[in-house]
N, CA, C and O atoms as a Tripos MOL2 file, in Angstrom:
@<TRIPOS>MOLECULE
protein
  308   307    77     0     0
PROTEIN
NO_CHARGES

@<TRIPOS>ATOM
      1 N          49.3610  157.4400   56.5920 N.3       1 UNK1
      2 CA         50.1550  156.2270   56.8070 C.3       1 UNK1
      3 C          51.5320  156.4250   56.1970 C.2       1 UNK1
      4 O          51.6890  157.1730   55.2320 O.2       1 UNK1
      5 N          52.5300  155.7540   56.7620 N.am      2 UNK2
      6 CA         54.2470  156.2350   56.2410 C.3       2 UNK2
      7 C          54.3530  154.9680   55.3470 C.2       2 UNK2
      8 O          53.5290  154.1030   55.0490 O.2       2 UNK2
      9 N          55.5570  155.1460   55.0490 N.am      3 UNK3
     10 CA         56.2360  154.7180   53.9140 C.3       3 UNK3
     11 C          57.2340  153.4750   54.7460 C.2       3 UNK3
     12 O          58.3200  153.9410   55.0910 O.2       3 UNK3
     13 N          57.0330  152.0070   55.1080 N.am      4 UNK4
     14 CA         57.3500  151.0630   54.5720 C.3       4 UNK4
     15 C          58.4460  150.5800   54.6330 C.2       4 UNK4
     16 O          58.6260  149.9780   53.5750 O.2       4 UNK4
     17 N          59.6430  150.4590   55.5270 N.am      5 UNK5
     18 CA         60.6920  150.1960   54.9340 C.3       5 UNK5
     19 C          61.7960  148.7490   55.2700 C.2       5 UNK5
     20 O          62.4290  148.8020   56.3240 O.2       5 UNK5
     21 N          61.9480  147.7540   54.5420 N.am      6 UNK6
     22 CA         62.6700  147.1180   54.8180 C.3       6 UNK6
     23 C          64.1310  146.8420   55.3140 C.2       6 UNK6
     24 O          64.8410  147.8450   55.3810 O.2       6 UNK6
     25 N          64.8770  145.2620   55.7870 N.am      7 UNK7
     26 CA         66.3870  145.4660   55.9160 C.3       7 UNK7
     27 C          66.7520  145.6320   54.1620 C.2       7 UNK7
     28 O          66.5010  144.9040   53.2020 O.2       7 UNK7
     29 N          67.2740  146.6100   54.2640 N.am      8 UNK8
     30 CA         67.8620  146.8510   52.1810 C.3       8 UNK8
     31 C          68.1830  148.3680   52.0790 C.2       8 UNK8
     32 O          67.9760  149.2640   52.8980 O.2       8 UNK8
     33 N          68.7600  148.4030   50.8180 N.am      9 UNK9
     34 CA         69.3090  150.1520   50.9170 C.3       9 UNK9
     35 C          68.5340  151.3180   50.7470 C.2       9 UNK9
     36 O          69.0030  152.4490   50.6200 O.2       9 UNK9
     37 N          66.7590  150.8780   50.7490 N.am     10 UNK10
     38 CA         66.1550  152.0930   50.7280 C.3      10 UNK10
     39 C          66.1310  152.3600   52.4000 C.2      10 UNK10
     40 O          65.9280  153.4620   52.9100 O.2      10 UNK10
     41 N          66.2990  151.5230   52.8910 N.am     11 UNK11
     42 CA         66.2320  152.0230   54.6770 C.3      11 UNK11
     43 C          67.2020  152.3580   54.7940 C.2      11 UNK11
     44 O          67.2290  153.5200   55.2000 O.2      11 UNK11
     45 N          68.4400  151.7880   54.5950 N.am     12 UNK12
     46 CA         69.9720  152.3570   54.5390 C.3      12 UNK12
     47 C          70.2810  153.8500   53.8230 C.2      12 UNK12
     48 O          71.3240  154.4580   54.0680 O.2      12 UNK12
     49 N          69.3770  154.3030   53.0210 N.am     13 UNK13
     50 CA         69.4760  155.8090   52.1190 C.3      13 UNK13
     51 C          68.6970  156.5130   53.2050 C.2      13 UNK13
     52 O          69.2540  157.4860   53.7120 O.2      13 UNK13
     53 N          67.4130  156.1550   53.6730 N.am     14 UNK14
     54 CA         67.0530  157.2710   54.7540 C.3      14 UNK14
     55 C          67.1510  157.3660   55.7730 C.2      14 UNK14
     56 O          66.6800  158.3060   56.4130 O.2      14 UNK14
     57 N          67.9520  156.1940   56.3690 N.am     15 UNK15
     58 CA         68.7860  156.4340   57.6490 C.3      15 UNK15
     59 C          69.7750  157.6720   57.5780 C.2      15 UNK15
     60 O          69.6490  158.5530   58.4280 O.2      15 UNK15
     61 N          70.7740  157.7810   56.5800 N.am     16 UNK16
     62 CA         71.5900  158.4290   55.9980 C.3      16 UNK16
     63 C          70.9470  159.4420   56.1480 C.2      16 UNK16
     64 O          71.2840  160.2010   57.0570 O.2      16 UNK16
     65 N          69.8960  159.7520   55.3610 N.am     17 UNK17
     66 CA         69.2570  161.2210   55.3880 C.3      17 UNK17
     67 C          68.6240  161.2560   56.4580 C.2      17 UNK17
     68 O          68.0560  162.3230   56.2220 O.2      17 UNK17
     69 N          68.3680  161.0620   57.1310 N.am     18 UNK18
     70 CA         67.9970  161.2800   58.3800 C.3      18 UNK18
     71 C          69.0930  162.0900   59.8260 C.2      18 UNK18
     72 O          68.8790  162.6170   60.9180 O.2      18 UNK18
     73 N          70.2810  161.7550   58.9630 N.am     19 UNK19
     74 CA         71.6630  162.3010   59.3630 C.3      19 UNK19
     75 C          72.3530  161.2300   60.5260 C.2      19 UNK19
     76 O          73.1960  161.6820   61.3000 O.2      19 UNK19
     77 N          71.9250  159.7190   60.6030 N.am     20 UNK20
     78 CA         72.9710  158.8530   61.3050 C.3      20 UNK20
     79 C          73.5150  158.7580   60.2070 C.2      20 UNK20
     80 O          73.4330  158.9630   58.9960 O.2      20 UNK20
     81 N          74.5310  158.0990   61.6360 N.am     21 UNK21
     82 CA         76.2920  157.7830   60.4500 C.3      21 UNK21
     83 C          76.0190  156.3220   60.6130 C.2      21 UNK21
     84 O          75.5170  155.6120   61.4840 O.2      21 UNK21
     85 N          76.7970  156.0740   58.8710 N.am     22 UNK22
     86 CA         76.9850  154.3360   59.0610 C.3      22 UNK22
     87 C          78.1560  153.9980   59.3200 C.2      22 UNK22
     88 O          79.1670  154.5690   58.9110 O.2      22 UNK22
     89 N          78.0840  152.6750   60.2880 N.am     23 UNK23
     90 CA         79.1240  152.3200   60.5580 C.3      23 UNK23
     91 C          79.3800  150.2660   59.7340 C.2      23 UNK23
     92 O          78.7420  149.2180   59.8440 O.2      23 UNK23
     93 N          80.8490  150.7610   58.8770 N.am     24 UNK24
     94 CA         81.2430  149.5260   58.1830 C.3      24 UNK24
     95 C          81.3620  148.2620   59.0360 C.2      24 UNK24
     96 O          82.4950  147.7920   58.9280 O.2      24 UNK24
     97 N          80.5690  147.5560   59.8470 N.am     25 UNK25
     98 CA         80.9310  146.0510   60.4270 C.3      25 UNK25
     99 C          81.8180  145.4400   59.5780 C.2      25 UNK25
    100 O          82.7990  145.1580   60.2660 O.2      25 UNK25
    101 N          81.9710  145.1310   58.5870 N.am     26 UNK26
    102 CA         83.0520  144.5180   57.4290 C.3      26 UNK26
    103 C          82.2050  143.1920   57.7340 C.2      26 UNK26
    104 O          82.9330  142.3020   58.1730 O.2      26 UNK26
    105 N          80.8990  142.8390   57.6200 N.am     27 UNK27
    106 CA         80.3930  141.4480   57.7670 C.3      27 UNK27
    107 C          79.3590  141.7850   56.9570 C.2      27 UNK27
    108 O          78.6620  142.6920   57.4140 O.2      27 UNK27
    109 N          78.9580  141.2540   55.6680 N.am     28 UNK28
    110 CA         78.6280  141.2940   54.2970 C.3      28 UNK28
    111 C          76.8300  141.2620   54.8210 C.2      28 UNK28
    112 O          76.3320  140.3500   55.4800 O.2      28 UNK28
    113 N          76.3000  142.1530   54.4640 N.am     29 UNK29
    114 CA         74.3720  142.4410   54.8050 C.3      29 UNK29
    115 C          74.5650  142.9530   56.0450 C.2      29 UNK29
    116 O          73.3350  142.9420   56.0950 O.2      29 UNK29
    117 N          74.9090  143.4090   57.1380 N.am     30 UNK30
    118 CA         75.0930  144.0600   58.0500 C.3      30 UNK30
    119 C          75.6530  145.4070   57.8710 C.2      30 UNK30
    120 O          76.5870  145.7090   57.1280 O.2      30 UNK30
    121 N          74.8200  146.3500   58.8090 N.am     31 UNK31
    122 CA         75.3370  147.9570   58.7820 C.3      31 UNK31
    123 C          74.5000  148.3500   60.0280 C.2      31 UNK31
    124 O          73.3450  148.2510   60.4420 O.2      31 UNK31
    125 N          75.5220  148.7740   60.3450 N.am     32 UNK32
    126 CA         75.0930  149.8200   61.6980 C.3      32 UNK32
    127 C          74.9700  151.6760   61.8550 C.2      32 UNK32
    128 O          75.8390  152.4850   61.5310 O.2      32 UNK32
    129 N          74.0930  151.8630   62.2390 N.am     33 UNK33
    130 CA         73.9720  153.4550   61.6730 C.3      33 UNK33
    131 C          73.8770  154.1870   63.1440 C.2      33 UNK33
    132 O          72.8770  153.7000   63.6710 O.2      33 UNK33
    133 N          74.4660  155.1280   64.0280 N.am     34 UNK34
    134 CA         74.1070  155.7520   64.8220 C.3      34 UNK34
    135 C          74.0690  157.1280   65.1890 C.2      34 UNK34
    136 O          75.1080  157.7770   65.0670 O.2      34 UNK34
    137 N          73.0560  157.6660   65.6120 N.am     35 UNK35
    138 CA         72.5240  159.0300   66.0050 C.3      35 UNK35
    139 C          72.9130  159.5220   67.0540 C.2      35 UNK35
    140 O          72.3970  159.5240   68.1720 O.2      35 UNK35
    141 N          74.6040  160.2940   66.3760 N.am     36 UNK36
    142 CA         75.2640  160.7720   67.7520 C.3      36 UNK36
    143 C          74.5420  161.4840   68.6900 C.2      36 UNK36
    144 O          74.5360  161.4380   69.9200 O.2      36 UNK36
    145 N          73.9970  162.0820   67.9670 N.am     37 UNK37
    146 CA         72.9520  163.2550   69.3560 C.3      37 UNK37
    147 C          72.6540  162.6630   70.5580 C.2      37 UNK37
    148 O          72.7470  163.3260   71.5910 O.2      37 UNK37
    149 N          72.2880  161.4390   70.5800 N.am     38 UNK38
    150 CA         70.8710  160.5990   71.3660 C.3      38 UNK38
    151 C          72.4110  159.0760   71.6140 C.2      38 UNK38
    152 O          72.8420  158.6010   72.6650 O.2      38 UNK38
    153 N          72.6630  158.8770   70.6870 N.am     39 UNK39
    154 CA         73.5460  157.6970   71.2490 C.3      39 UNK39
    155 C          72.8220  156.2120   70.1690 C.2      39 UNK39
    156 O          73.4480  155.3620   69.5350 O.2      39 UNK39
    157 N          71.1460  156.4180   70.3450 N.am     40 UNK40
    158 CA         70.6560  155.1900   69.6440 C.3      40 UNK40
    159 C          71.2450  154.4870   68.3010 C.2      40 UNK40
    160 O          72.0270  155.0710   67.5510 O.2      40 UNK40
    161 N          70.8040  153.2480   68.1020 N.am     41 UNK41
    162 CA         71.2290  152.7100   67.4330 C.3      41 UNK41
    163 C          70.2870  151.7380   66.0220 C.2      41 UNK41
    164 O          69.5710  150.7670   66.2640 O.2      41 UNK41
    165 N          70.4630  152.1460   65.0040 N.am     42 UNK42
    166 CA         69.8080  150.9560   64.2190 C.3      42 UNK42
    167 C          70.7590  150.1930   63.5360 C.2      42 UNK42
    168 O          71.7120  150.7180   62.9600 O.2      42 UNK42
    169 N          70.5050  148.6390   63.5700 N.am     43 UNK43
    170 CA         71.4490  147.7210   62.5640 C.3      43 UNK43
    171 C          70.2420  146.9180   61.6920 C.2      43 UNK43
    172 O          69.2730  146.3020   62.1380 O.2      43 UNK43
    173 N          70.5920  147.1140   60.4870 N.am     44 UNK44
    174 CA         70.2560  146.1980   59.8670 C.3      44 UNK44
    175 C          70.9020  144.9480   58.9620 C.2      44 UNK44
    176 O          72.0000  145.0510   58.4150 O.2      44 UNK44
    177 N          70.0050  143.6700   58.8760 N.am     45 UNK45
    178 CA         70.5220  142.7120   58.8700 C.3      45 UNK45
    179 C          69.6270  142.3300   57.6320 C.2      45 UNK45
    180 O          68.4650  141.9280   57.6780 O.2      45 UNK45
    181 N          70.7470  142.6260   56.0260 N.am     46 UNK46
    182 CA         69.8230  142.1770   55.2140 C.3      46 UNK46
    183 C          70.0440  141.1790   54.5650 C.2      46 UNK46
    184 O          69.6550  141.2290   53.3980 O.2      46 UNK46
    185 N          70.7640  139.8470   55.0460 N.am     47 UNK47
    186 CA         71.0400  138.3770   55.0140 C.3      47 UNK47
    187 C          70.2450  137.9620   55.3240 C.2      47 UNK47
    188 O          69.8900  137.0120   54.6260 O.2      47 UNK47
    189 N          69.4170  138.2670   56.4480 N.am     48 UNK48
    190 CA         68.5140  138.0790   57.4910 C.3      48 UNK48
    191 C          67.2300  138.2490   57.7380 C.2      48 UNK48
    192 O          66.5510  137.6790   58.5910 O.2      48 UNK48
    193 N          66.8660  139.1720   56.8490 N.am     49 UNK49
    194 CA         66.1920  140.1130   56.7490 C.3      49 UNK49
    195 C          65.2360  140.8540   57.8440 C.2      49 UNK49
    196 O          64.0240  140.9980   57.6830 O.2      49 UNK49
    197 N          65.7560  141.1720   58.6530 N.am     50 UNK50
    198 CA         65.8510  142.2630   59.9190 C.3      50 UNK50
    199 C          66.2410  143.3840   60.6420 C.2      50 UNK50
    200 O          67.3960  143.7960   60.5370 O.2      50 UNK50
    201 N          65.2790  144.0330   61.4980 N.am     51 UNK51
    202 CA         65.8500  145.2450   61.9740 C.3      51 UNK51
    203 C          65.6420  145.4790   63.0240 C.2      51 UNK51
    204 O          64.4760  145.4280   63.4150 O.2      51 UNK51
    205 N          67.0460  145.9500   64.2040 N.am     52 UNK52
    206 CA         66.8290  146.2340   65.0770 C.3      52 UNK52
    207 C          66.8770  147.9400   65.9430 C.2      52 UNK52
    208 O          67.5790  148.9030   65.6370 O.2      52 UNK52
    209 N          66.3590  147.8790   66.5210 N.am     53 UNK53
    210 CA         66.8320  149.3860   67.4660 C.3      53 UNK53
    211 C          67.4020  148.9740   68.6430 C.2      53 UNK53
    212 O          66.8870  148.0330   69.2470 O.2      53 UNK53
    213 N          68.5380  149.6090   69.1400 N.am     54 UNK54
    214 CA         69.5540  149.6560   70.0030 C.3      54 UNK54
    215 C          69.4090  151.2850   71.0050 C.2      54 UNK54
    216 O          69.6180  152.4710   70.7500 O.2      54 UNK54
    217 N          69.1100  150.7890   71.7740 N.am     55 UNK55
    218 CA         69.1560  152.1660   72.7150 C.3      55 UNK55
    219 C          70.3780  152.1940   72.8210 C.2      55 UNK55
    220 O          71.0860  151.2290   72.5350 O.2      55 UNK55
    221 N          70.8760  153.4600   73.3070 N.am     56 UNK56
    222 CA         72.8600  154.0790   73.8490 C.3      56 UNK56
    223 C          73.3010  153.2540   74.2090 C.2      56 UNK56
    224 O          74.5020  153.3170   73.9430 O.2      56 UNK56
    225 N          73.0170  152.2240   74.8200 N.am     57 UNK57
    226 CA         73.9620  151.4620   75.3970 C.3      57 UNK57
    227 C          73.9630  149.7260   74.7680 C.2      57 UNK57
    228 O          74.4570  148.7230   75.2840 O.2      57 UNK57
    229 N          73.1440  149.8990   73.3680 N.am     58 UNK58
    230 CA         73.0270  148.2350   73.0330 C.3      58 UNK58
    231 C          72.0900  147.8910   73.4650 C.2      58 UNK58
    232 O          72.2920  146.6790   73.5260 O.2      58 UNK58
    233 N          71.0320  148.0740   73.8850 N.am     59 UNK59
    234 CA         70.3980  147.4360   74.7880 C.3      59 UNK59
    235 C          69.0200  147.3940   73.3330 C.2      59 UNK59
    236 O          68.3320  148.3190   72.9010 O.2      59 UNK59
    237 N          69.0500  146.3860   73.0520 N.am     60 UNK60
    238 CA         67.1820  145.9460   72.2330 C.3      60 UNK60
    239 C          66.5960  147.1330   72.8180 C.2      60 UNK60
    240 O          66.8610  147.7100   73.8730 O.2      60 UNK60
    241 N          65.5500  147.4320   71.7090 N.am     61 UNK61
    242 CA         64.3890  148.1040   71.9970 C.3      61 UNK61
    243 C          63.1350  147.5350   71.3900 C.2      61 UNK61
    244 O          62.0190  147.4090   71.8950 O.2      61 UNK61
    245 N          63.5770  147.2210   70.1850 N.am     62 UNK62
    246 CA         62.7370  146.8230   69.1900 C.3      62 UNK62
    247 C          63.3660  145.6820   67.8430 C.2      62 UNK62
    248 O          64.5680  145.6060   67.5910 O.2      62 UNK62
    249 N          62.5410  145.0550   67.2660 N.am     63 UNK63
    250 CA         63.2440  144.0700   66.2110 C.3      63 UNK63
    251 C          61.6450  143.5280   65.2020 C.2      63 UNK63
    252 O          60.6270  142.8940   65.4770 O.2      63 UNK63
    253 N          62.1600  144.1650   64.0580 N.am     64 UNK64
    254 CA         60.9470  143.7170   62.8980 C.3      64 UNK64
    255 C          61.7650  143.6160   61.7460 C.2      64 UNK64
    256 O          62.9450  143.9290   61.5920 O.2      64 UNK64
    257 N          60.7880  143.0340   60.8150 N.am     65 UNK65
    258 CA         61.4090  142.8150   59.6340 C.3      65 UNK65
    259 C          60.9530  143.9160   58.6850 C.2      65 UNK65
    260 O          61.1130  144.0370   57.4700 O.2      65 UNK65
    261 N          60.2270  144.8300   59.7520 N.am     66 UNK66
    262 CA         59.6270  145.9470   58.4780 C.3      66 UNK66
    263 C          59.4810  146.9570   59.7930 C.2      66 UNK66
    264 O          59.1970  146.4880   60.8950 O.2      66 UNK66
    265 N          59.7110  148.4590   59.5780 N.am     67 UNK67
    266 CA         59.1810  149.6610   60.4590 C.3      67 UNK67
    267 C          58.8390  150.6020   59.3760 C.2      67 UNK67
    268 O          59.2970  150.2720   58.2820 O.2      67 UNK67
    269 N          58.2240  151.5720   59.4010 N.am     68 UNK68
    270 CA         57.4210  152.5450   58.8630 C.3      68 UNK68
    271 C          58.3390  153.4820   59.0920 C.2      68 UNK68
    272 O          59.0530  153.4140   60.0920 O.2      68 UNK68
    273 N          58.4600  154.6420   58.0550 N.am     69 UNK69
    274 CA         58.7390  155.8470   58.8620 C.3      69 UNK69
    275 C          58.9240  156.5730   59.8940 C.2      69 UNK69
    276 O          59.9100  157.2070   60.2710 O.2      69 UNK69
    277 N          57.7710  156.4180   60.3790 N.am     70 UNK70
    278 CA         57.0210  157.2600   61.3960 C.3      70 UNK70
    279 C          57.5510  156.4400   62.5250 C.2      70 UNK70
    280 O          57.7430  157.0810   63.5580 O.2      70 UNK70
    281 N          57.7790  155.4020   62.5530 N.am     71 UNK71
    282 CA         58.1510  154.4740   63.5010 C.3      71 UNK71
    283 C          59.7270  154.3010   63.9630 C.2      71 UNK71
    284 O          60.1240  153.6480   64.9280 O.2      71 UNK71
    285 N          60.5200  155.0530   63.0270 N.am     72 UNK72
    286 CA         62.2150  154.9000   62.6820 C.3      72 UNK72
    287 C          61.9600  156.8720   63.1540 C.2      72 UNK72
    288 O          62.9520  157.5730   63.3520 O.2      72 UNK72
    289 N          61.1340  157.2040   63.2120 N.am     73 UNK73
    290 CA         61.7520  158.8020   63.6220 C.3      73 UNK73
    291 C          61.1280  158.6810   64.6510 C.2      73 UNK73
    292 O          61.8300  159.2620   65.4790 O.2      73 UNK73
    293 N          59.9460  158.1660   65.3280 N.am     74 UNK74
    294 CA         59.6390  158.2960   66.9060 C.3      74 UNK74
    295 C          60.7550  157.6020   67.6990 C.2      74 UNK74
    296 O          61.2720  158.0770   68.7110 O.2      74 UNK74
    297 N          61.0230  156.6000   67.2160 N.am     75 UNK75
    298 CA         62.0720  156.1350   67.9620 C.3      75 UNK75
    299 C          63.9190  156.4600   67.7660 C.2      75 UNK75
    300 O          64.8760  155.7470   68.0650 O.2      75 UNK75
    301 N          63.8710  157.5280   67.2830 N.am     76 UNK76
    302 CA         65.0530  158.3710   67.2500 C.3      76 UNK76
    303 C          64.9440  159.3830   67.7570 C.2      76 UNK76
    304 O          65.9400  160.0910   67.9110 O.2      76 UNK76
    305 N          63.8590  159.7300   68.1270 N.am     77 UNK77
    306 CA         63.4380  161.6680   69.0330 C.3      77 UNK77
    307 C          63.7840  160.9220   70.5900 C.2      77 UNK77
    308 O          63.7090  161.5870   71.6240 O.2      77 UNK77
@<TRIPOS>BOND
     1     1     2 1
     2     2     3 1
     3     3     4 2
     4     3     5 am
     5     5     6 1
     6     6     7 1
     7     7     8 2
     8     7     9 am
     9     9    10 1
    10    10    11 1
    11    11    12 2
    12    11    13 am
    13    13    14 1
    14    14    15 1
    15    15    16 2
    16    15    17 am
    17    17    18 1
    18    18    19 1
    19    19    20 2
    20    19    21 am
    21    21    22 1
    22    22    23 1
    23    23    24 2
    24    23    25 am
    25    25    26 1
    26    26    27 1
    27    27    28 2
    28    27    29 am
    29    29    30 1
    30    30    31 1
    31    31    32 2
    32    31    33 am
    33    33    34 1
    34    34    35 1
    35    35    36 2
    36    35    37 am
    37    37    38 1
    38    38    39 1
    39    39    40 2
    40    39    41 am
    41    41    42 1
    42    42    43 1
    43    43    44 2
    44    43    45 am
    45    45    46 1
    46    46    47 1
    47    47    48 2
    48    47    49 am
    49    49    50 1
    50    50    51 1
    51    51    52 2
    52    51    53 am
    53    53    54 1
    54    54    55 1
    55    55    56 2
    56    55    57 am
    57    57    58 1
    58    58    59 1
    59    59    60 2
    60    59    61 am
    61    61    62 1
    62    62    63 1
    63    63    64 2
    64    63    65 am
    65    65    66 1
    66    66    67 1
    67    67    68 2
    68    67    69 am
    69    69    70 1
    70    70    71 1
    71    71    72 2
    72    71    73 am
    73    73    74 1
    74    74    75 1
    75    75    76 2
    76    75    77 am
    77    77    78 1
    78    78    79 1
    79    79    80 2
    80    79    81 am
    81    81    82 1
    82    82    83 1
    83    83    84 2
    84    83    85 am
    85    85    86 1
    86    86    87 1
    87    87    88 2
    88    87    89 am
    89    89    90 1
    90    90    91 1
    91    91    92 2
    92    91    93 am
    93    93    94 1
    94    94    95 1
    95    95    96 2
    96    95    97 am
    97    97    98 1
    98    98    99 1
    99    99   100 2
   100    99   101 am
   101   101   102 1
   102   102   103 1
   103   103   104 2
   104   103   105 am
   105   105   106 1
   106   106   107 1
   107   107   108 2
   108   107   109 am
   109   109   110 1
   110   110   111 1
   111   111   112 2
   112   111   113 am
   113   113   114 1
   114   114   115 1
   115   115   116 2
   116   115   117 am
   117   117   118 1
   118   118   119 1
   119   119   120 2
   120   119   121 am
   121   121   122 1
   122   122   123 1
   123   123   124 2
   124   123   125 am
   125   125   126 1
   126   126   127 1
   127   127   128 2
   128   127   129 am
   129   129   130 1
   130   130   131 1
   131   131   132 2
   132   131   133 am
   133   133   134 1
   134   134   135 1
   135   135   136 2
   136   135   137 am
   137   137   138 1
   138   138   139 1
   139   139   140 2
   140   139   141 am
   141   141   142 1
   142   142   143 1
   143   143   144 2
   144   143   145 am
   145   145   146 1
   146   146   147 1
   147   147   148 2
   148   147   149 am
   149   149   150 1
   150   150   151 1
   151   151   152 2
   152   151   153 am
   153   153   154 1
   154   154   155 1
   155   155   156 2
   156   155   157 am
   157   157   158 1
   158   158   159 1
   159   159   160 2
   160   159   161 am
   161   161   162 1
   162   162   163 1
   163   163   164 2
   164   163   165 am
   165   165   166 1
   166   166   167 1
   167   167   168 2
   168   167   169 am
   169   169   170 1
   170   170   171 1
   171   171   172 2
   172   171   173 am
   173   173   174 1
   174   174   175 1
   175   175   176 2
   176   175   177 am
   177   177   178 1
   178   178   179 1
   179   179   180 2
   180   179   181 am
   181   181   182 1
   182   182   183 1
   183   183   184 2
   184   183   185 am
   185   185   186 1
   186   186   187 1
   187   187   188 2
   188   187   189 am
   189   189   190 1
   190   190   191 1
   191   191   192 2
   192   191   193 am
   193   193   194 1
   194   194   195 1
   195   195   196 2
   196   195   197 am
   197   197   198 1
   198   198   199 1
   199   199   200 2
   200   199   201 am
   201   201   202 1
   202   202   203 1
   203   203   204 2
   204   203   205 am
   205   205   206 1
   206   206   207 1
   207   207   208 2
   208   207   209 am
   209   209   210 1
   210   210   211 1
   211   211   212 2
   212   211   213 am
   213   213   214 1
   214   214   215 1
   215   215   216 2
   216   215   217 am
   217   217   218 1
   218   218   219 1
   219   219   220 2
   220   219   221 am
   221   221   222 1
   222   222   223 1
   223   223   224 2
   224   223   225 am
   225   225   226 1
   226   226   227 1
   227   227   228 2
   228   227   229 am
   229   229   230 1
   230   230   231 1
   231   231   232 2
   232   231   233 am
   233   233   234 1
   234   234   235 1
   235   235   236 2
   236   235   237 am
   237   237   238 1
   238   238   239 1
   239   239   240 2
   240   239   241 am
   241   241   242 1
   242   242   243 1
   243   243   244 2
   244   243   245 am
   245   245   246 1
   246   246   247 1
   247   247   248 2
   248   247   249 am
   249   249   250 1
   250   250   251 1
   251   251   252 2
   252   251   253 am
   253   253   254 1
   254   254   255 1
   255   255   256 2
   256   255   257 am
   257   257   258 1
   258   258   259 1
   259   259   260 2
   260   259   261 am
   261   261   262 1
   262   262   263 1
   263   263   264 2
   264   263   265 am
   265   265   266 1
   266   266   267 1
   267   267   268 2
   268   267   269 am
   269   269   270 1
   270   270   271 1
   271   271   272 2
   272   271   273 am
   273   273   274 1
   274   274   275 1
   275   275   276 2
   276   275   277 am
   277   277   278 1
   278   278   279 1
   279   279   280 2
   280   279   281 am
   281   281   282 1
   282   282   283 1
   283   283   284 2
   284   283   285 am
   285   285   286 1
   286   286   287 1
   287   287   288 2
   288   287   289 am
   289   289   290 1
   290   290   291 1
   291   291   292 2
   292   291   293 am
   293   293   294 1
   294   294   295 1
   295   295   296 2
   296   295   297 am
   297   297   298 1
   298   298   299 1
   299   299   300 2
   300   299   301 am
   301   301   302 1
   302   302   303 1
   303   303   304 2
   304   303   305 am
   305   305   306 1
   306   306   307 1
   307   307   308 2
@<TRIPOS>SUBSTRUCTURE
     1 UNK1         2 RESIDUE 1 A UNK
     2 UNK2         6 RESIDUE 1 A UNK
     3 UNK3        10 RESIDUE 1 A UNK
     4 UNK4        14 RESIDUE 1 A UNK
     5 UNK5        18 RESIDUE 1 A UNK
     6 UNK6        22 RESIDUE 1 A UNK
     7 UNK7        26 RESIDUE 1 A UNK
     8 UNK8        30 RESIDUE 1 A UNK
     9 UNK9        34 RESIDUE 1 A UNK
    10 UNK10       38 RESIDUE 1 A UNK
    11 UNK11       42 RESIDUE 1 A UNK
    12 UNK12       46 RESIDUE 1 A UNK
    13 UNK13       50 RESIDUE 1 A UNK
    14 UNK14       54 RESIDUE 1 A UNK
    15 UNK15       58 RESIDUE 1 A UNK
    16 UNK16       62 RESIDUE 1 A UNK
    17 UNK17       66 RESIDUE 1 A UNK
    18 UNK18       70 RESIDUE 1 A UNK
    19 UNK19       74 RESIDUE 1 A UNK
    20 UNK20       78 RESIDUE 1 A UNK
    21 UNK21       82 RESIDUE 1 A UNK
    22 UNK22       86 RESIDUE 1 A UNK
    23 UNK23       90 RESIDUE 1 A UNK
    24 UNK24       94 RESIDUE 1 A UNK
    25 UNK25       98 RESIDUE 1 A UNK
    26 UNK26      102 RESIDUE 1 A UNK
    27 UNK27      106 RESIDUE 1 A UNK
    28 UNK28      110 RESIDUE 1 A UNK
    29 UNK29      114 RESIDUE 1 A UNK
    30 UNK30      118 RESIDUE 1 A UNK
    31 UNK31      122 RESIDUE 1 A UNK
    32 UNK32      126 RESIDUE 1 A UNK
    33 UNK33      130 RESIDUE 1 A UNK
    34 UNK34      134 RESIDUE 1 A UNK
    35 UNK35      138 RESIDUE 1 A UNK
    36 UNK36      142 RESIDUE 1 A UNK
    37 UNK37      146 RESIDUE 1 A UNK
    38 UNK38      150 RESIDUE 1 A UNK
    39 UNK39      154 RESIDUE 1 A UNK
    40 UNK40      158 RESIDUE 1 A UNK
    41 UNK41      162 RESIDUE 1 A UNK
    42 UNK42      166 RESIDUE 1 A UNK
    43 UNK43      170 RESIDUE 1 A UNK
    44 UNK44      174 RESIDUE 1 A UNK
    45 UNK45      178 RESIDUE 1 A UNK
    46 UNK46      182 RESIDUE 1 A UNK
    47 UNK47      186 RESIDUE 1 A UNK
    48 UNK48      190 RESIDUE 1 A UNK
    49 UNK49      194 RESIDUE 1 A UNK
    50 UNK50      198 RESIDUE 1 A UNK
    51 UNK51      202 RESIDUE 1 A UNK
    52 UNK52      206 RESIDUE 1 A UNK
    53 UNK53      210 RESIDUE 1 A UNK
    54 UNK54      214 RESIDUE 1 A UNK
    55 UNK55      218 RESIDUE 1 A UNK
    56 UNK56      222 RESIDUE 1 A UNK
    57 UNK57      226 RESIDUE 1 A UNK
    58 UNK58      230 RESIDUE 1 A UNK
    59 UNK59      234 RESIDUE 1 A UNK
    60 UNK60      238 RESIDUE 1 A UNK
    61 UNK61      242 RESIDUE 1 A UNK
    62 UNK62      246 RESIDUE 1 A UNK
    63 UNK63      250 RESIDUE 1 A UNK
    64 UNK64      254 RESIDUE 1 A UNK
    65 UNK65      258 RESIDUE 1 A UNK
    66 UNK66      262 RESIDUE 1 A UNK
    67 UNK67      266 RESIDUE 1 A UNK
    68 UNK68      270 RESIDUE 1 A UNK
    69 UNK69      274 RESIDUE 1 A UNK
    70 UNK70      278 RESIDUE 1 A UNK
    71 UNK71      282 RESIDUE 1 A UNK
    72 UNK72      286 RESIDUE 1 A UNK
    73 UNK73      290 RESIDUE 1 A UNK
    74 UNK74      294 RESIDUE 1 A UNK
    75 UNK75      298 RESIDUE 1 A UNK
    76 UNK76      302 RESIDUE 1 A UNK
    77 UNK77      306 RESIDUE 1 A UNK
């Protein structure tokens, strides 16, 4: 079973290591991170406390307040 991760900066540290880039929204609990390779997208919203996946083009894929590991790298391959 994986490891757990909420909207907050331990998901924000292994996004990072995971090698997306973050991108500054300048709107305070919001960060957007994307995986040039592929185009996808994760934002998280930790005002809110939520997370979404963004396929290449914006488009929803997914939205929880919690994904797993395993669940944040299947849906980045």
């Amino acid at each position: 079973m994986g490891k757990f991760y909420r909207a907050n900066q331990d998901l924000s540290t292994f996004l990072q290591e995971l090698g997306l880039t973050f991108h500054d929204r300048e709107e305070h609990g919001v960060s957007y991170f994307t995986d040039h390779s592929t185009g996808k997208q994760v934002l998280v919203n930790s005002k809110r406390n939520y997370i979404k996946f963004l396929d290449n083009a914006g488009r929803l894929i997914g939205l929880s307040n919690s994904y797993t590991d395993n669940q944040i790298e299947k849906f980045l391959k």
